[in-house]
Structures are given as C-alpha cells and as structure tokens.
LOSESE-86134 format. One record per residue (C-alpha): x, y, z negated. Coordinates in pm, whole numbers, plus 50000, padded with zeros to 5 digits. Each point is the difference from the previous one (the first is absolute). Example, Ala and Ser with C-alpha at 12.3 -4.5 7.8 and 13.67 -1.06 7.14 Angstrom:
<sites>
512304955049220/501375034450066/
</sites>
This chain:
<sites>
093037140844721/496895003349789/498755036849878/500514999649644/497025013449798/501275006949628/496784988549783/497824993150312/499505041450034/498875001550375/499154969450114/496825000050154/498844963549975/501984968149899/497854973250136/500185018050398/501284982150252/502225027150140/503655002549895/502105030849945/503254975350067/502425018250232/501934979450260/503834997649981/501995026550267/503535001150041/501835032650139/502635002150250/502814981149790/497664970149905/499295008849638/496285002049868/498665035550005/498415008649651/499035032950089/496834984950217/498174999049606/500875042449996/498444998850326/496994980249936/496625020250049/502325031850173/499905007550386/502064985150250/501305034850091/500605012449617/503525005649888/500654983649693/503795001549835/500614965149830/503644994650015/503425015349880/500915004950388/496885023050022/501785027349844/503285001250178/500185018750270/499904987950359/503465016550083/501394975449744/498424971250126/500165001050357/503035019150112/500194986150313/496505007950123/499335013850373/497265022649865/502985015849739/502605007850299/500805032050119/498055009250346/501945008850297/500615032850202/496694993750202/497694989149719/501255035849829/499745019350313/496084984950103/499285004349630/500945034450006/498085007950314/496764990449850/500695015349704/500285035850193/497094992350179/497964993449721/501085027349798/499215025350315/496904987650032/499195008949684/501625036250022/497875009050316/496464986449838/500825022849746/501255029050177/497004997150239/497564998449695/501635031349832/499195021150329/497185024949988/499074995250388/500594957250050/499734997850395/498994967050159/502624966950018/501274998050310/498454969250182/502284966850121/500674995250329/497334985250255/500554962950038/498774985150309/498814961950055/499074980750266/497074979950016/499004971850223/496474987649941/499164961850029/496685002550189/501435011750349/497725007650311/498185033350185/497174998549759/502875001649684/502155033449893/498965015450336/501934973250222/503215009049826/502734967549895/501655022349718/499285032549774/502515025649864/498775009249636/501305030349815/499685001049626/501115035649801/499605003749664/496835015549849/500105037049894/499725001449588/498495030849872/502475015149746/496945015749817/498054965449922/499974987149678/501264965549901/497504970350090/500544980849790/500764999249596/503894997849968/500335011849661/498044969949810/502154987749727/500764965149988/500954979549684/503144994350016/501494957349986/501604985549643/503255009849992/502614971849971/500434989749617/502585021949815/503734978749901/499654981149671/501235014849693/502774974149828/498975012649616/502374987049733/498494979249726/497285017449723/502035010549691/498225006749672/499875036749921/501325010149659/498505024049774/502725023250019/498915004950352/496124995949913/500425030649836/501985024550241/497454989550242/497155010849798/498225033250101/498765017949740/496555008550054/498795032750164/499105024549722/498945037049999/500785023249709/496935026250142/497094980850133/498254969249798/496785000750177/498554967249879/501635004049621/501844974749947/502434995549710/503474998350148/502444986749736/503065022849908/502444974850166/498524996350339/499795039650029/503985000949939/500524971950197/497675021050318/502215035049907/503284982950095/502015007449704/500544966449947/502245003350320/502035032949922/503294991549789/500755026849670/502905013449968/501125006349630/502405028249924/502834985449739/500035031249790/496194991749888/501684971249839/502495028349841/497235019149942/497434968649819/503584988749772/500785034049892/495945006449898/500684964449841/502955013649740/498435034349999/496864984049867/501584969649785/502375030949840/496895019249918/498064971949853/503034994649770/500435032049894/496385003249924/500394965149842/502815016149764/498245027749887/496924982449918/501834977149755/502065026549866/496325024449917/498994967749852/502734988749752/499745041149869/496024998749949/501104964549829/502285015049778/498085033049983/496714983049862/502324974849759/500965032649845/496855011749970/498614966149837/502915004149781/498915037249842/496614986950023/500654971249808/502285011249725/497375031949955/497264975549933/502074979349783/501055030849797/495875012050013/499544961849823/502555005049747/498815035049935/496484987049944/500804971649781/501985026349777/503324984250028/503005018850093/503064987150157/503494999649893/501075025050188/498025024349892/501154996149609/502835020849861/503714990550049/500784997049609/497434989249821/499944965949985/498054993149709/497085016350191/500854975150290/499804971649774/496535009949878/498565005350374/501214964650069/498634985849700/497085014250152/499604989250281/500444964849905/497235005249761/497885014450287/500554969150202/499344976449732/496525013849913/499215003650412/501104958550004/497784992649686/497325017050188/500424983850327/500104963949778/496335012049792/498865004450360/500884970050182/498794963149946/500654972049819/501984982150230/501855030150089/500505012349611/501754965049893/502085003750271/501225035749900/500244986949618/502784975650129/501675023050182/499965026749719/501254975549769/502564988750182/
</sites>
C-alpha cells in the first residue's frame, strides 16, 4: 500500500530514496489489515476506531469472556473488605483534620532484628557473635508543615479518542429552509450610534412582527361590504341628481334662448318697419293684401341692392337665377 497524495499536495521530494510503502499485515483470521494506512504516522499506544466491530459493544462480541463472569462469594467478600477500609481511612483523616486540638499518631509497634556481623573476633562488636537491633518508628511532629510540594498540578495525559460519528450523506439545503434559518439581523429602534441608514424592511424583520400571526375579525368584512353599498348607493344617488339639475338648467336656458331669440327677431322686424301677420286686423283683408304686396316689394329692392353691390361674376349668376 502506497500513500496516495491527490495532486502531489505533501510530498516532500519525489526523487528520495526513502519510501512511504507500508508492508502487508494480516490479523488474527489471515486477511490483510487496511487499517495499518489509518495508523500510519500515530503511536503504537493510540486508539484508533477503523472498523464496523469498533462500535459494538464488547458484551456482544465476547459473551463468553472470563473477565465478563460474575465473581464469586470470596472475590465479593475481599472486595468489600477493602472497600471499608479504604473508605474509613478516609473518614478518620478527615475527622482528625476537622479537630481543633489534633494529638500525635500513635506510633507502630517496635520491631526487633537480629544482626550477626561478618567480621567476627575480640577486636569486632565488642567480642560479641550476634546483635539484637530494635527499630521504632520516628516521632512526626503534628505541627510541621508539609516538606515537600504536593499540590503542583500536573498536565493531565490525552484522553482516548472520542467514538466516531456515522453521519448520513450531505443533502442539498433548499431555500425554503435557507430562509427559516435566516436570523434577521440585530436592530435597535433607540440607539444608532454610528448612523447608519437601516432600511424599513430589516427594522420589521428585527421587531418580530414578521413572526406574530393577525387575527382578522369576520364582521370587518361585514363592516368594509356594507361601507361598499353604503358608498356605491350614495355615489348613485348623487349621480342621479346631478343629471337630473342638469337636464332642468338644459331646458331652463333653451327657454331662455327661445324668449331671447324670438324678442330679437321681433326687435329686427320692428326696425325694418314690417309688421307681422298677426298683428293685422281679423277682417280686413284688403289691408292684408297691400302689406304683402309690400313686403315683396321691400325684398325686391333689398335683392336689387345686394346685386348693384356684388361682382360681376356674382351679378350674372343672380341674373340667371332671377330669370329663371
């Protein structure tokens, strides 16, 4: 097995001599171990989790191990023991610290050993073969402080590698979820210390009311259609009336053209000194006769004058027509 190095990133030098190559192993059951590439450049003593059987647990694996059975009675009772022992030990050091008066520990018994020298002779351990030697403990003083430095603190080892994490495979996140993940960010209605200008969107977004659900009552929407028709009848109404004012000024100022125009029409007639047939008597009709005979010699002179005042072209043309 060859460390791979994906574009040559980490490889020192091509052209050494040396070779990362790692020889093949084979476990208990004769297959090749792969896991000696995790291994490579770890210690011998580091704990490194390479295979499915790693993470089941050693109950399920072994369940016929020695180490798994239950002890016996005497395993329990000698376990026990020490356990009292232990745990009264620790009782009494602190009972004895928590006294105001702590007296003196009571000494071990005297041991006595006997000696026999290897030079023997008069001149040698005063002509004695043997000596009896008699060792007792020391006397501590209980008011001495500690010798030496106890409470130095120590860095403590590596601890053994946590259990790998089995992570199921990277799933792209949709936008939906893009966006109920997004905080909003943190924006204060009071203080703007640096002035910046905070867009109306992002300070609704910061107040939260984005979050809060509203709550219609359904009689606004009784409320909103009956302002509708309310309003709709009013603009009709209004509507009416407006057309109605407007067809009696109509008809009011076509009256009024009317007197106007018949009074100037009777103001003409007066002024050209011709009066109408209404205004003659009833029975005479030879003095009818005469007032038309009259007029039509009043509008023969007025067309003789209109034809001495217009032009040649003009005058011909009336000529015909007259003649006809």
């Amino acid at each position: 097995h060859v460390a791979q190095y994906p574009h040559e990133m980490g490889m020192k030098n091509r052209e050494s001599s040396t070779s990362n190559a790692l020889a093949v192993q084979l476990d208990a059951e004769g297959k090749v171990k792969y896991d000696a590439i995790a291994r490579q450049g770890h210690g011998k003593d580091k704990i490194i989790y390479s295979k499915l059987s790693d993470l089941i647990p050693v109950e399920v694996m072994s369940e016929h191990d020695p180490s798994l059975e239950k002890p016996d009675l005497e395993e329990v009772d000698e376990l026990t023991e020490s356990t009292r022992q232990a745990l009264m030990k620790i009782t009494n050091s602190k009972i004895a610290a928590a006294m105001p008066a702590r007296c003196a520990d009571k000494q071990a018994p005297s041991q006595y050993i006997r000696y026999t020298p290897s030079q023997q002779g008069a001149a040698f351990n005063s002509g004695a073969k043997q000596r009896v030697i008699r060792l007792v403990e020391a006397q501590v003083d209980p008011m001495e402080p500690p010798r030496f430095r106890i409470n130095k603190k120590i860095p403590r080892g590596p601890p053994s590698p946590p259990a790998p994490v089995l992570h199921s495979p990277t799933r792209r996140v949709t936008v939906k979820e893009q966006r109920e993940w997004k905080i909003p960010p943190c924006i204060s209605n009071w203080k703007n210390a640096k002035g910046y200008t905070v867009p109306l969107d992002k300070r609704l977004a910061a107040d939260g009311r984005g979050l809060q659900q509203q709550h219609i009552n359904e009689n606004f929407a009784k409320l909103a259609e009956a302002l509708y028709i309310a309003d709709r009848k009013a603009r009709e109404a209004v509507e009416t009336r407006a057309q109605l004012e407007k067809k009696l000024a109509q008809k009011e100022k076509e009256t009024k053209e009317e007197n106007l125009r018949l009074l100037a029409q009777k103001a003409r007639e007066e002024r050209a000194g011709i009066k109408t047939v209404t205004d003659l008597p009833q029975g005479n009709e030879e003095e009818r006769e005469r007032d038309m005979l009259r007029q039509d010699r009043h509008k023969e002179r007025a067309r003789e004058r209109n034809l001495a005042r217009a032009g040649p072209d003009k005058r011909s043309k009336l000529q015909r027509d007259r003649d006809r």
